[in-house]
Backbone as numpy.savetxt, mean C-alpha at the origin, in Angstrom:
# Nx Ny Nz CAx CAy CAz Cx Cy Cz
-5.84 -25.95 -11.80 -5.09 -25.10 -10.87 -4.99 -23.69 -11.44
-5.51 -22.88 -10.12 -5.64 -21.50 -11.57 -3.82 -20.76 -11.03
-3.99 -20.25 -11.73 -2.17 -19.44 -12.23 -2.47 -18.00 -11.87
-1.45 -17.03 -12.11 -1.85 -15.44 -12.06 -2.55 -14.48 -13.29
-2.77 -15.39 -14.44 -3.52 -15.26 -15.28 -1.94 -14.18 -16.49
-2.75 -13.42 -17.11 -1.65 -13.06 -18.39 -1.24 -12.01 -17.45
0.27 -12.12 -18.68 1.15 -10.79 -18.04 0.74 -9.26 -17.16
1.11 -9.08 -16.33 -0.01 -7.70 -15.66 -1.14 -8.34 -14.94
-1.40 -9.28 -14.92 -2.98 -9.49 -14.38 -2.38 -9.99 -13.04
-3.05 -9.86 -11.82 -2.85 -10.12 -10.38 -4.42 -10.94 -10.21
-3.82 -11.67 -8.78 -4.88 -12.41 -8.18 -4.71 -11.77 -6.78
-5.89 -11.15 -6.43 -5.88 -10.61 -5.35 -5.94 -11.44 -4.14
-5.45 -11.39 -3.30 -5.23 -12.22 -1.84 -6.21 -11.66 -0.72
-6.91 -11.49 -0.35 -7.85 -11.54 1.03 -7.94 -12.31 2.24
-7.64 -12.09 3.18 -7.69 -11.98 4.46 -9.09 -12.07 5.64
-9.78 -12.92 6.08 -10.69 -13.02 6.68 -10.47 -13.62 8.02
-11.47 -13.46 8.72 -11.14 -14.00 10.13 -11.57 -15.61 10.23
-11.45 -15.92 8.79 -11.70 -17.35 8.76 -10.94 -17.91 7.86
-10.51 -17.24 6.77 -9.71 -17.80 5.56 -9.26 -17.06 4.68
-8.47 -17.30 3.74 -8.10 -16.57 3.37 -8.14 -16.77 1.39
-8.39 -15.99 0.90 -9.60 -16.15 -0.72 -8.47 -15.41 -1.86
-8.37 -16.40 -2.82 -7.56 -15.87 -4.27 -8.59 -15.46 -4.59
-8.54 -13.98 -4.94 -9.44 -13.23 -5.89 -9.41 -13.18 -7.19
-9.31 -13.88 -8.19 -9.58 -13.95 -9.63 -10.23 -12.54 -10.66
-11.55 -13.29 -10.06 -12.38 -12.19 -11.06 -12.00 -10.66 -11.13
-12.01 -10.02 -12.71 -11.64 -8.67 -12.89 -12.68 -8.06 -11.95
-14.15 -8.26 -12.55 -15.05 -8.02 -11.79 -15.27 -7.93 -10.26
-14.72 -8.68 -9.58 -14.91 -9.06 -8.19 -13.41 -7.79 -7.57
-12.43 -7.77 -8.17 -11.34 -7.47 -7.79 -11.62 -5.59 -7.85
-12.32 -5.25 -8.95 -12.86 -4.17 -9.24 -13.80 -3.45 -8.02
-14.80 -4.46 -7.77 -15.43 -4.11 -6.72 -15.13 -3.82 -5.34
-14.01 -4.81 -5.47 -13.57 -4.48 -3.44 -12.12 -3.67 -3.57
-11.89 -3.48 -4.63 -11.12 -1.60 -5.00 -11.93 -0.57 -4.43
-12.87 -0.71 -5.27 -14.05 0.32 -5.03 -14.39 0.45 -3.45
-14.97 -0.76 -2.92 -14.97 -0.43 -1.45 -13.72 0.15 -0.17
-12.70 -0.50 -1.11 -11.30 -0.09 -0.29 -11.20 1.42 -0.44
-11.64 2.01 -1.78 -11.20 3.42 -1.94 -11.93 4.05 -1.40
-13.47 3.89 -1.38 -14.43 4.80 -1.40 -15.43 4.81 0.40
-15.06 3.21 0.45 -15.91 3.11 1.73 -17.11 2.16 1.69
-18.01 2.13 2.14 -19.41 1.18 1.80 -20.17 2.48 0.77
-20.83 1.62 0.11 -21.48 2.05 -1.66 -22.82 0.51 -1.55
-23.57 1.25 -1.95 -24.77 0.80 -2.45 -24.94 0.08 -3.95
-25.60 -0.68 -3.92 -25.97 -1.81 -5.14 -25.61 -0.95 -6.01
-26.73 0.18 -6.19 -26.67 1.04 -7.42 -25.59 1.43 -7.63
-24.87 2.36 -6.63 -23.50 2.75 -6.99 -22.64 1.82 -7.38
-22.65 0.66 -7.15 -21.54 -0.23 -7.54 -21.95 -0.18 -9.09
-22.75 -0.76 -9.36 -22.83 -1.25 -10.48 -23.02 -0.12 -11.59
-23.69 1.45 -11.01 -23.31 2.55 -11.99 -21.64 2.79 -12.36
-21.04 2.13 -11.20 -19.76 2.71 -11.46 -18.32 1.51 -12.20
-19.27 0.57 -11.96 -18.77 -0.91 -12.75 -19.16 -0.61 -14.68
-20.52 -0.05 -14.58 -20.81 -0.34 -15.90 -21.41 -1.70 -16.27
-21.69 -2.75 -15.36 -22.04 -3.78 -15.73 -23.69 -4.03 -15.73
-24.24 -4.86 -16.26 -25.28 -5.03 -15.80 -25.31 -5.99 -14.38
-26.97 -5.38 -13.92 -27.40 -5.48 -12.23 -27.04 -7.12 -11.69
-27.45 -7.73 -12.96 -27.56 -9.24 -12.79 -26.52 -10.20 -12.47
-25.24 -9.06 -13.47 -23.54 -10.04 -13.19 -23.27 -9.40 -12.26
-23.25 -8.05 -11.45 -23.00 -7.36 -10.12 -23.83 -8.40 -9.25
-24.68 -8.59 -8.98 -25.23 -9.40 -8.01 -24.76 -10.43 -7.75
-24.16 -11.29 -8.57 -24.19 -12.80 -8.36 -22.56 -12.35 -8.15
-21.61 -11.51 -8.41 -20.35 -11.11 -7.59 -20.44 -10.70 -6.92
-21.66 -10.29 -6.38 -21.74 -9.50 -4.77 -22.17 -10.82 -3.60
-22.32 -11.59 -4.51 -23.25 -12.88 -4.05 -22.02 -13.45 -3.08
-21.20 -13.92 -4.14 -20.39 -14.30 -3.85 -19.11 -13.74 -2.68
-18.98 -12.67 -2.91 -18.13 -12.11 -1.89 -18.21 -11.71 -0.73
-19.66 -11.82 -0.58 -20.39 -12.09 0.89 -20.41 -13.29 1.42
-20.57 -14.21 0.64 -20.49 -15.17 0.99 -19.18 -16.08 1.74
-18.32 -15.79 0.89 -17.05 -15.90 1.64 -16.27 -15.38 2.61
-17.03 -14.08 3.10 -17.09 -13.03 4.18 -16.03 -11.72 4.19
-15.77 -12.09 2.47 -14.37 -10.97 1.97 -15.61 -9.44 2.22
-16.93 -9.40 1.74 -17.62 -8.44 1.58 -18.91 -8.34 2.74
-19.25 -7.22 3.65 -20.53 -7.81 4.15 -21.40 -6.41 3.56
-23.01 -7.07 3.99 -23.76 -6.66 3.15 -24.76 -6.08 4.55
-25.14 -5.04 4.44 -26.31 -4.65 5.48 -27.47 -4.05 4.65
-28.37 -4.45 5.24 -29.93 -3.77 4.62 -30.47 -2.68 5.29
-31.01 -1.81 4.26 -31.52 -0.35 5.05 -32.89 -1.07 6.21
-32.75 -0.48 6.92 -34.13 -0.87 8.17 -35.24 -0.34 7.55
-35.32 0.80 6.76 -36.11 1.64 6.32 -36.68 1.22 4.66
-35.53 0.53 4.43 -35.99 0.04 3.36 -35.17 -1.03 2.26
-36.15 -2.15 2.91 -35.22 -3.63 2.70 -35.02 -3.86 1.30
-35.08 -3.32 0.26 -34.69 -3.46 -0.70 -33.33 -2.67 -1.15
-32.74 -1.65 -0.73 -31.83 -1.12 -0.74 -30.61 -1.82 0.41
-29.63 -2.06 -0.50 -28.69 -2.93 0.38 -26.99 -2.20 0.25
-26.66 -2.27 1.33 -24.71 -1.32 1.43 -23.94 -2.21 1.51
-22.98 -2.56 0.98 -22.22 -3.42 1.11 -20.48 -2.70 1.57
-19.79 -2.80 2.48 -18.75 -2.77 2.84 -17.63 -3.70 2.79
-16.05 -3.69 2.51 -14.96 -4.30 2.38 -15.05 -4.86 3.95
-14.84 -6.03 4.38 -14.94 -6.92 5.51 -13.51 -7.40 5.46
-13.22 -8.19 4.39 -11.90 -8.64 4.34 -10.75 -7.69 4.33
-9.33 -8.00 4.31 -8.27 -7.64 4.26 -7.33 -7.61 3.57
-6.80 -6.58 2.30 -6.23 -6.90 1.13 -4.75 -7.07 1.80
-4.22 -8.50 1.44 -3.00 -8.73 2.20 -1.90 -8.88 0.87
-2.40 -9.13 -0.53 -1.01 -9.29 -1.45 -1.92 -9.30 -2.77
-0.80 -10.22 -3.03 -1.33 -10.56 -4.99 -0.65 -11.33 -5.41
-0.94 -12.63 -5.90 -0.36 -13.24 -7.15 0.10 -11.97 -8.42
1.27 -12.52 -8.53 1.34 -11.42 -10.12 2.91 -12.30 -10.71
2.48 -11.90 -12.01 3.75 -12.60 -13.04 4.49 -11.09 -13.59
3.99 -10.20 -13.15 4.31 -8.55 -13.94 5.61 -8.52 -12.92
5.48 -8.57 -11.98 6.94 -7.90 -11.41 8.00 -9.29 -11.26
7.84 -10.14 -11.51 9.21 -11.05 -11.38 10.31 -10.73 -12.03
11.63 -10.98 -11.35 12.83 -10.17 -12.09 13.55 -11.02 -12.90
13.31 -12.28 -13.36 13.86 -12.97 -14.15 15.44 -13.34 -13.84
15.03 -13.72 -12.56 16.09 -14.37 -11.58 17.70 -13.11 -10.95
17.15 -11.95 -11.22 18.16 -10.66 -11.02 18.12 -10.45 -9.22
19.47 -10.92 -8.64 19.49 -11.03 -7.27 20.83 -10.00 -7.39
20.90 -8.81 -6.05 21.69 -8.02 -5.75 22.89 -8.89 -5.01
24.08 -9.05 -5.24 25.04 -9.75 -4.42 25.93 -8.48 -3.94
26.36 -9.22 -2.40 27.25 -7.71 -2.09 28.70 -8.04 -2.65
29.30 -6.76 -2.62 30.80 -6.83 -2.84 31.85 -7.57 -2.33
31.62 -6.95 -0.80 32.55 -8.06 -0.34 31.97 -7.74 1.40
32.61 -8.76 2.00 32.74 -8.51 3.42 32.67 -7.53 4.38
33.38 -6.11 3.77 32.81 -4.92 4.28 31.49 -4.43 3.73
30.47 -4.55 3.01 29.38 -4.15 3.15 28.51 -3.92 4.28
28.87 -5.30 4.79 27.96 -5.58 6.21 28.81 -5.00 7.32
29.53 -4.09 7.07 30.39 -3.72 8.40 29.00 -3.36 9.83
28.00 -2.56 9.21 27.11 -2.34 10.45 25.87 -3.20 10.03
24.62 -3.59 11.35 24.08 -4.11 11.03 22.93 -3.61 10.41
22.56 -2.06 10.10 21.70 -1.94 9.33 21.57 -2.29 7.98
23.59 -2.10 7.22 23.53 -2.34 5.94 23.07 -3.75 5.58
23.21 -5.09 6.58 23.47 -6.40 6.25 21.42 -6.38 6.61
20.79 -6.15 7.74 19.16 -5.77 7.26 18.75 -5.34 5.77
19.43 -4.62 5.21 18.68 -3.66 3.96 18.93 -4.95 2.95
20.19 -5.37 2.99 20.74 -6.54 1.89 19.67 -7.87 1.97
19.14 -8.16 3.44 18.46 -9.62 3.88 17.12 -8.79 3.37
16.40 -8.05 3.98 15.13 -7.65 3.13 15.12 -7.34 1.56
16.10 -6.86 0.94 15.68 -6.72 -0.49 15.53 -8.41 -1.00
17.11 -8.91 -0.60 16.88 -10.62 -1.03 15.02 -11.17 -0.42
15.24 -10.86 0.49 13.64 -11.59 0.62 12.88 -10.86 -0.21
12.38 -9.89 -0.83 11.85 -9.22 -1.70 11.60 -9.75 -2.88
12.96 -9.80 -3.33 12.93 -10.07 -4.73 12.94 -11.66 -4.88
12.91 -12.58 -3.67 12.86 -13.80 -3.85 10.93 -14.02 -3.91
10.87 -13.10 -3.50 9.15 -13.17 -3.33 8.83 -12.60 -4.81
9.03 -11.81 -5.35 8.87 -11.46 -6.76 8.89 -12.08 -7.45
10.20 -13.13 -7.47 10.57 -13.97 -7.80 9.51 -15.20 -8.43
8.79 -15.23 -7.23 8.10 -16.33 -6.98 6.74 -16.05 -7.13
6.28 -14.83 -7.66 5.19 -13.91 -7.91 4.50 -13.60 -7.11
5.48 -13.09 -6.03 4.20 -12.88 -4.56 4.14 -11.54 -3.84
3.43 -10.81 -4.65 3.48 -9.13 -4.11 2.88 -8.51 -2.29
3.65 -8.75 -1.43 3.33 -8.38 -0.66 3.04 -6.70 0.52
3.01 -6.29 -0.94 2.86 -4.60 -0.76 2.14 -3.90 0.36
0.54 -4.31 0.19 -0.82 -4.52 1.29 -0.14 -4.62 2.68
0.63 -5.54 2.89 1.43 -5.88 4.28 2.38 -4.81 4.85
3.24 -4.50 3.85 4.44 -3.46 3.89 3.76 -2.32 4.52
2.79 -2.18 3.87 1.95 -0.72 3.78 1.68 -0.79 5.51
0.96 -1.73 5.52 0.48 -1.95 7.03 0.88 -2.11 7.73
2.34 -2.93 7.93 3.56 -2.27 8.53 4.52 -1.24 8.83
4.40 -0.37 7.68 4.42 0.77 7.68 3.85 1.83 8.57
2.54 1.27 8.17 1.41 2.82 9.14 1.66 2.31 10.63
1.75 0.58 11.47 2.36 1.29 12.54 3.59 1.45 12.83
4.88 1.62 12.36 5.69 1.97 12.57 5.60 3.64 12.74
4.91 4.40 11.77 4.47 5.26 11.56 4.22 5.91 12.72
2.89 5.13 13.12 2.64 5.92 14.55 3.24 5.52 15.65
4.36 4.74 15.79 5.31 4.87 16.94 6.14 5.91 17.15
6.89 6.07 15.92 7.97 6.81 15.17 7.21 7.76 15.47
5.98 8.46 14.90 5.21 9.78 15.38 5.30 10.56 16.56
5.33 9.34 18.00 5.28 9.75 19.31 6.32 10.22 19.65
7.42 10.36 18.97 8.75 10.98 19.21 9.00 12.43 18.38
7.96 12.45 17.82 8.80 13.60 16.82 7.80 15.24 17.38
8.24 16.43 16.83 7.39 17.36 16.75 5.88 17.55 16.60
4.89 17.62 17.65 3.51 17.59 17.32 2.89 19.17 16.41
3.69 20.09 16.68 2.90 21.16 16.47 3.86 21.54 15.64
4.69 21.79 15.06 5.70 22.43 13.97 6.19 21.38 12.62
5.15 21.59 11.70 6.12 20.88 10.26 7.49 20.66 10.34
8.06 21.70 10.21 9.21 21.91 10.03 9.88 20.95 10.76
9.89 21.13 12.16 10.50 20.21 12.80 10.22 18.88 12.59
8.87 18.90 12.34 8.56 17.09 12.41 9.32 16.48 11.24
9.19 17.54 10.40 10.16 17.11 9.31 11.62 16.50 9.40
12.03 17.51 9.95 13.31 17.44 10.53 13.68 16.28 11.84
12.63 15.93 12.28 13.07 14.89 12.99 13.00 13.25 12.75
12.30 13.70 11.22 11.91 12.09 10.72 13.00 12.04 10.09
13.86 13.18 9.39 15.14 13.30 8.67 16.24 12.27 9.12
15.91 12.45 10.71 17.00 12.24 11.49 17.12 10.81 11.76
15.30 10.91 12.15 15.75 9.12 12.54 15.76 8.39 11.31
15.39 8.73 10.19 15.54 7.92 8.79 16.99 7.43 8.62
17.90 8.48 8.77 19.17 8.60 8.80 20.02 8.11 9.50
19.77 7.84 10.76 20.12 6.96 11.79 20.21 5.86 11.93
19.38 5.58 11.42 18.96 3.66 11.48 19.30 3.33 10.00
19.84 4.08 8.98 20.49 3.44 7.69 19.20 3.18 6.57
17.99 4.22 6.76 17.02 4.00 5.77 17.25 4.88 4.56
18.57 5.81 4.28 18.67 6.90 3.86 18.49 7.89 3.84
18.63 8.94 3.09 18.18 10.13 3.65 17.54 11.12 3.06
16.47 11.82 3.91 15.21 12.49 3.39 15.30 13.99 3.66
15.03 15.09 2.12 15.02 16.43 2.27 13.80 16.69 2.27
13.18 17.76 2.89 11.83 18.30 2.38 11.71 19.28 0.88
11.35 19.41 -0.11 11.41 20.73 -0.93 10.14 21.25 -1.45
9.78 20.97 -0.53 8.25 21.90 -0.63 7.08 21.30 0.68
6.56 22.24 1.20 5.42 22.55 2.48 4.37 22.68 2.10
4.08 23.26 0.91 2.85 23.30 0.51 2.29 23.19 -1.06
2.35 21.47 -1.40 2.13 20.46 -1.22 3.29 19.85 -0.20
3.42 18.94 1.01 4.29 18.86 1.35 5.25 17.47 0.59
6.34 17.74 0.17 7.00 16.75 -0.93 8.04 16.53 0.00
8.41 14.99 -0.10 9.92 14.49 0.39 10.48 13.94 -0.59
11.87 14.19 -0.57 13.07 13.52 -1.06 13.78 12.41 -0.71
13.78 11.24 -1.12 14.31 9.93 -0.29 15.15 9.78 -1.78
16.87 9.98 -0.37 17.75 9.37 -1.56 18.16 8.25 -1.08
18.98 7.14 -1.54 19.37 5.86 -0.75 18.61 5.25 -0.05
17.27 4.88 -0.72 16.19 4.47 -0.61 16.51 2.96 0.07
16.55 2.15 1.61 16.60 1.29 1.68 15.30 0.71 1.26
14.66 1.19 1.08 13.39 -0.05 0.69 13.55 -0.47 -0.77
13.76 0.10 -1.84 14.18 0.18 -3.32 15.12 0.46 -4.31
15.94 1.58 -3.59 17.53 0.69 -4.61 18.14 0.10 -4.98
18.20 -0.82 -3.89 18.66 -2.20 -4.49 17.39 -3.04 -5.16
16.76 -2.79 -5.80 15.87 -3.68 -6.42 16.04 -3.61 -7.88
15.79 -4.20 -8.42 15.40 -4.36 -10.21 14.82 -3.61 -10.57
14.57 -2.47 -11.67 13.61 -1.39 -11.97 12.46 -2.15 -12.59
11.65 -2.08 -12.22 9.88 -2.40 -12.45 8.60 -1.44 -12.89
9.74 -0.62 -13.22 8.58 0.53 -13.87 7.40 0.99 -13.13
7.47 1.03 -12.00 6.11 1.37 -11.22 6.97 1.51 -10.07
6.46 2.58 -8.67 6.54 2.65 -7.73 6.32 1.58 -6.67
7.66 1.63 -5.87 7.13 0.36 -5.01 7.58 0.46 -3.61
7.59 1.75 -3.12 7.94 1.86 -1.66 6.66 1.91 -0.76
6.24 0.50 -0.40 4.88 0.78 0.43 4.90 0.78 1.72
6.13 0.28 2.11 6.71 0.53 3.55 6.89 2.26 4.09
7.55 2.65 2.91 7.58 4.18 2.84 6.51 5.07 3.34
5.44 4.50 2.10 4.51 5.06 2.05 3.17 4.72 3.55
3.46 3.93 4.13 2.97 3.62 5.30 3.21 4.27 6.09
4.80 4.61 6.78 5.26 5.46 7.17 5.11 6.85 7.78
5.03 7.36 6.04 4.96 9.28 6.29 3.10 9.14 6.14
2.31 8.01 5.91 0.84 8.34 6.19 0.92 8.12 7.44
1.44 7.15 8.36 0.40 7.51 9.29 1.30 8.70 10.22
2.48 9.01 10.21 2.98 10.36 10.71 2.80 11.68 10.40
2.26 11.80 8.79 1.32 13.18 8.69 -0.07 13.24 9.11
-0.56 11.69 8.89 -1.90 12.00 9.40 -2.04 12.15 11.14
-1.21 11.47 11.73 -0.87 12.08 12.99 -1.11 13.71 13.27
0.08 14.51 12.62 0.16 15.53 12.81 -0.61 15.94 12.42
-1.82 15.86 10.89 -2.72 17.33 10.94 -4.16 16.22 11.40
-3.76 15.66 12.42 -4.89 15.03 12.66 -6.26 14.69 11.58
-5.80 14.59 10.53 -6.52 14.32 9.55 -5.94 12.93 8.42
-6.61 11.97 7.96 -5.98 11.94 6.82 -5.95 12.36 5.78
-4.53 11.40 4.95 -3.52 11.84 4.37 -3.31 11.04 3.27
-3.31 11.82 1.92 -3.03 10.94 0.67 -1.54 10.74 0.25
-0.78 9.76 0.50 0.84 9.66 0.21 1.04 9.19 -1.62
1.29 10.05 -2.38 1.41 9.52 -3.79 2.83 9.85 -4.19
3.63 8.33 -4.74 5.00 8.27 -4.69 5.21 8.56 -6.24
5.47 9.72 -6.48 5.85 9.96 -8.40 6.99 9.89 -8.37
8.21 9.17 -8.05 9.37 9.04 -8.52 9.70 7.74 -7.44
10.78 6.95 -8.23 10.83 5.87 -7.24 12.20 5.36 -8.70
13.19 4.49 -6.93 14.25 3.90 -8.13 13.83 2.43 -8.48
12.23 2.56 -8.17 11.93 0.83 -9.25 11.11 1.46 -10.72
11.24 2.49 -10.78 10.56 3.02 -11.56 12.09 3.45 -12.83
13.19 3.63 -11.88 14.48 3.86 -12.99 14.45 5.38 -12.48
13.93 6.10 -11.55 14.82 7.22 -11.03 15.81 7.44 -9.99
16.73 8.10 -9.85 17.69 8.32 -8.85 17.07 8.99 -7.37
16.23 9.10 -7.20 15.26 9.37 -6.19 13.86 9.11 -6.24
13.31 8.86 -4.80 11.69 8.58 -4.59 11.45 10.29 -4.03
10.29 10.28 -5.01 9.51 11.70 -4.29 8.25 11.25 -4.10
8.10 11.40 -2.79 6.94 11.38 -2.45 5.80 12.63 -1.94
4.46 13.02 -1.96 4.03 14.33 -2.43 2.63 14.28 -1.28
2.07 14.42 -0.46 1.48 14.56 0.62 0.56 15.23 0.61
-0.65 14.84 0.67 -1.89 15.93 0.35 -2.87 15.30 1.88
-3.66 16.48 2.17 -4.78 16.42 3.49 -6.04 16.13 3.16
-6.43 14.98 2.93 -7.86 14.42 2.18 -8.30 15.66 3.24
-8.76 16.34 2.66 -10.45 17.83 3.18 -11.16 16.68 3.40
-11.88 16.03 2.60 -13.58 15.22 3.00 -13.06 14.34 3.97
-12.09 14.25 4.31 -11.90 12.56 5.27 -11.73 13.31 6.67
-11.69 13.08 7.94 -12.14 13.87 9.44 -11.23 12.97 10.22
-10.41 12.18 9.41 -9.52 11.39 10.22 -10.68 9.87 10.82
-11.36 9.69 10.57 -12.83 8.78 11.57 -12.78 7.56 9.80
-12.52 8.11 8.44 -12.96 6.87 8.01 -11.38 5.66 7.69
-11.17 5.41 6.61 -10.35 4.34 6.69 -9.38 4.54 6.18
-8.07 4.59 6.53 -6.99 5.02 5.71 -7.12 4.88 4.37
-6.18 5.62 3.38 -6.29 5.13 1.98 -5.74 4.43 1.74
-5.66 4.00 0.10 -4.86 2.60 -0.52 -3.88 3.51 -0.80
């Protein structure tokens, strides 16, 4: 029975329209990174950028086609040159790195839950950390829940003015009890999330972990500059800071047409 392997090490989870595949191998897990980040890449490129030799790339490419996590197309022009693209769907991870060693948030008392957003924020972190718990990182999902909330939330706000759009995600963040968000800088555009419902109440884990967040303000900036959008979270209270900053950049090479980022 395989396990999540040593401390830090994840088993990647995949998603197919047929089944669904524990990803093990460093190797294998490496590769459909690569396709997630970059897009479809060629034999050569994989394996220039693996470092491995052609022979152990193949027989992991073998394989991940095979199970339909990876598909593989051949040039028409020239059947020896082959592209391989991410097919599957990164949905989680086995991992033993973030379990909290049984650390559950209990509320105070009875008035906590006076409204029902606060008694939501309390039932999702518990499900969170019971999943942590249990070593089951479901980030991939969050994220993807995220981006469409994202573009619902989008159809309401300012199309043509930052500022405002800013200001109106402020609002509904604030409204519905997700906490509350300043802008302090436009160009890079940076947000401030204090009272982070997705992560304050959690255990500090030394790493960023708002992927709901981060789903969010991608697909509502990439909305607005009709382009995508790189969301990178350098402060976060699972990380042990008193605020998440998150920092917003306009992928130039991307035209909005290829695949969101990780």
């Amino acid at each position: 029975m395989r396990g999540a392997g040593k401390a830090g090490e994840d088993v990647g989870l995949y998603s197919t329209r047929d089944a669904v595949y524990a990803i093990e191998s460093p190797v294998k897990q490496d590769i459909l990174s690569m396709l997630e980040e970059e897009g479809a890449l060629s034999f050569d490129e994989i394996t220039g950028r693996l470092g491995k030799a052609k022979s152990t790339v193949s027989v992991h490419l073998k394989g991940l086609s095979e199970d339909g996590v990876v598909d593989v197309r051949t040039d028409p022009d020239d059947g020896r040159r082959k592209t391989y693209r991410l097919s599957g769907r990164r949905v989680g991870a086995l991992s033993v790195q973030d379990r909290s060693s049984g650390i559950h948030r209990q509320p105070e008392s009875a008035d906590e839950f006076a409204d029902v957003s606060s008694l939501y924020r309390f039932m999702c972190c518990q499900f969170r950390i019971a999943l942590m718990d249990a070593g089951v990182n479901i980030e991939p999902i969050m994220r993807s829940v995220g981006e469409s909330v994202g573009r619902s939330v989008a159809k309401r706000l300012d199309p043509d003015d930052l500022s405002a759009r800013c200001a109106g995600l402020s609002e509904f963040w604030e409204r519905y009890g997700l906490g509350q968000l300043s802008v302090v800088s436009y160009e890079p555009l940076v947000i401030i999330a204090t009272g982070c419902f997705e992560c304050s109440d959690l255990p500090h884990l030394g790493r960023p972990v708002c992927a709901f967040g981060k789903g969010v303000f991608g697909a509502i900036f990439s909305d607005f500059y009709k382009m995508e959008v790189t969301v990178a979270e350098t402060r976060c209270y699972g990380m042990g800071n008193e605020e998440c900053r998150f920092e917003i950049t306009v992928d130039e090479e991307n035209d909005g047409t290829g695949s969101p980022e990780e």
